[in-house]
C-alpha positions in Angstrom: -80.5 39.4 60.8 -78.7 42.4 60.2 -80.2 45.7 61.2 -80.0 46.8 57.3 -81.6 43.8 56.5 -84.2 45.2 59.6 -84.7 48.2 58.1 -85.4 47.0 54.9 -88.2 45.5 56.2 -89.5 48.6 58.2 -89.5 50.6 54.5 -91.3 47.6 52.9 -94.0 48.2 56.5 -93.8 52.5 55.6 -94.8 51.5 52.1 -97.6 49.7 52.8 -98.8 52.4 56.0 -98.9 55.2 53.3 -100.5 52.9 50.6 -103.4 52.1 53.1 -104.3 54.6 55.7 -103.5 57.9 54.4 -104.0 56.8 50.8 -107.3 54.9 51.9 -108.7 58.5 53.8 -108.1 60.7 50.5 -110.1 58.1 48.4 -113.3 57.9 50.5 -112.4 61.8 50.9 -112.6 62.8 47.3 -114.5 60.1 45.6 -116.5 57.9 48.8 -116.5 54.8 49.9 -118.7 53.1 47.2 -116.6 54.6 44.6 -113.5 53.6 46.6 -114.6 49.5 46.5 -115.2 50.1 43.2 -113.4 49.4 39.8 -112.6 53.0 39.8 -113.1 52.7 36.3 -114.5 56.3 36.1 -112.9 58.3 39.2 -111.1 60.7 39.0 -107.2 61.3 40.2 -106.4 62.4 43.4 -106.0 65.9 43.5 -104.5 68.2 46.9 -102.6 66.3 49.7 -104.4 62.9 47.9 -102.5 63.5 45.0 -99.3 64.0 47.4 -99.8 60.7 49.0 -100.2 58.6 45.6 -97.1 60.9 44.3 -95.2 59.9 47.5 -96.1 56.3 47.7 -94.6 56.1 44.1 -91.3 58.4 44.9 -91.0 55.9 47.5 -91.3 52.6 45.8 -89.0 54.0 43.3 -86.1 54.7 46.2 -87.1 51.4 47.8 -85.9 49.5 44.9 -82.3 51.3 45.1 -82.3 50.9 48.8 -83.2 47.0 48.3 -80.7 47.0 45.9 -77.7 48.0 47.8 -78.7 46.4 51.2 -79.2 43.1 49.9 -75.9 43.2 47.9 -74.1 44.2 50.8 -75.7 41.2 52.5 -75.1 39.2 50.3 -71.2 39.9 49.8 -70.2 40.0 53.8 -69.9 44.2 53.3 -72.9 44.2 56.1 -70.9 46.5 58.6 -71.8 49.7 61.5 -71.6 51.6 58.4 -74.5 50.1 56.1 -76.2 50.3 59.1 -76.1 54.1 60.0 -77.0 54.2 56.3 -80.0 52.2 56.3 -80.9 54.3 59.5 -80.6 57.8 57.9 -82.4 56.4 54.8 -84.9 55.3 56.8 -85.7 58.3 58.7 -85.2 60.7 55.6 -87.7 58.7 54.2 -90.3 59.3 57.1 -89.4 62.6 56.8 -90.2 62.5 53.2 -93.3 60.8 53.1 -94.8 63.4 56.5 -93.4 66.5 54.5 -94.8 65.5 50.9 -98.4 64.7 52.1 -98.5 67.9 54.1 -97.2 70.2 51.2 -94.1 71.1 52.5 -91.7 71.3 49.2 -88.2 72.9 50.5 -88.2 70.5 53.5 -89.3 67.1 51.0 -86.4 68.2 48.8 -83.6 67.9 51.6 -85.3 64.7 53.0 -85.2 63.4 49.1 -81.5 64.3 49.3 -80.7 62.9 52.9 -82.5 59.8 51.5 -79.4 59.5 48.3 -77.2 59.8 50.8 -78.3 56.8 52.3 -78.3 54.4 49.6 -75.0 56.3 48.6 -73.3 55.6 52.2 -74.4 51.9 52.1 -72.8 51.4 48.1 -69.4 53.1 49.2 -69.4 49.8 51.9 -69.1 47.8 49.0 -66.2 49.4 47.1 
């Protein structure tokens, strides 16, 4: 397996980290835990770093699909190469970056990491031209 294919799989594992233990902690934060196993029919949003984490969950997902996208393409068409992996490696770690500075409030910071993370995906689709 290819380590694009490896990090793939590591931002599918980030994905579901900040949909369960961060996002878990801000729900029994904000509305408790009986409200949290709940149909959360009648809760309100998440609001302060809880609303960061649901926002940064879905910027994340959103990217992942793009990311997805591009790795498995290159996969799929022999393009696999040192540079689809340096790609997949700076997407991955602009992502962490992006996920630690958009839960803690950090906008400037997020905004570059958002960037760095284009980049990636943009490094990995210039492999298959």
């Amino acid at each position: 397996m290819t380590i694009d294919l490896w990090i793939l799989l590591a931002t599918c594992g980030l994905a579901i980290f900040i949909s369960s233990v961060p996002l878990f902690r801000a729900m029994r934060q904000q509305w408790g835990f009986k409200a949290m196993l709940g149909a959360r029919d009648a809760v309100p949003p998440l609001t302060g770093w809880g609303g960061r984490v649901v926002r940064a969950y879905a910027n994340l997902m959103d990217n992942l699909v793009l990311f997805a996208v591009v790795v498995l393409t290159a996969h799929v068409v022999g393009a696999s190469n040192e540079q689809t992996a340096f790609g997949s490696i700076f997407f991955f770690a602009c992502r962490i970056a992006h996920a630690v500075f958009y839960i803690g409030g950090v906008p400037v910071l997020r905004t570059v990491a958002y960037l760095g993370g284009v980049v990636g995906i943009a490094w990995i689709a210039a492999q298959l031209f």
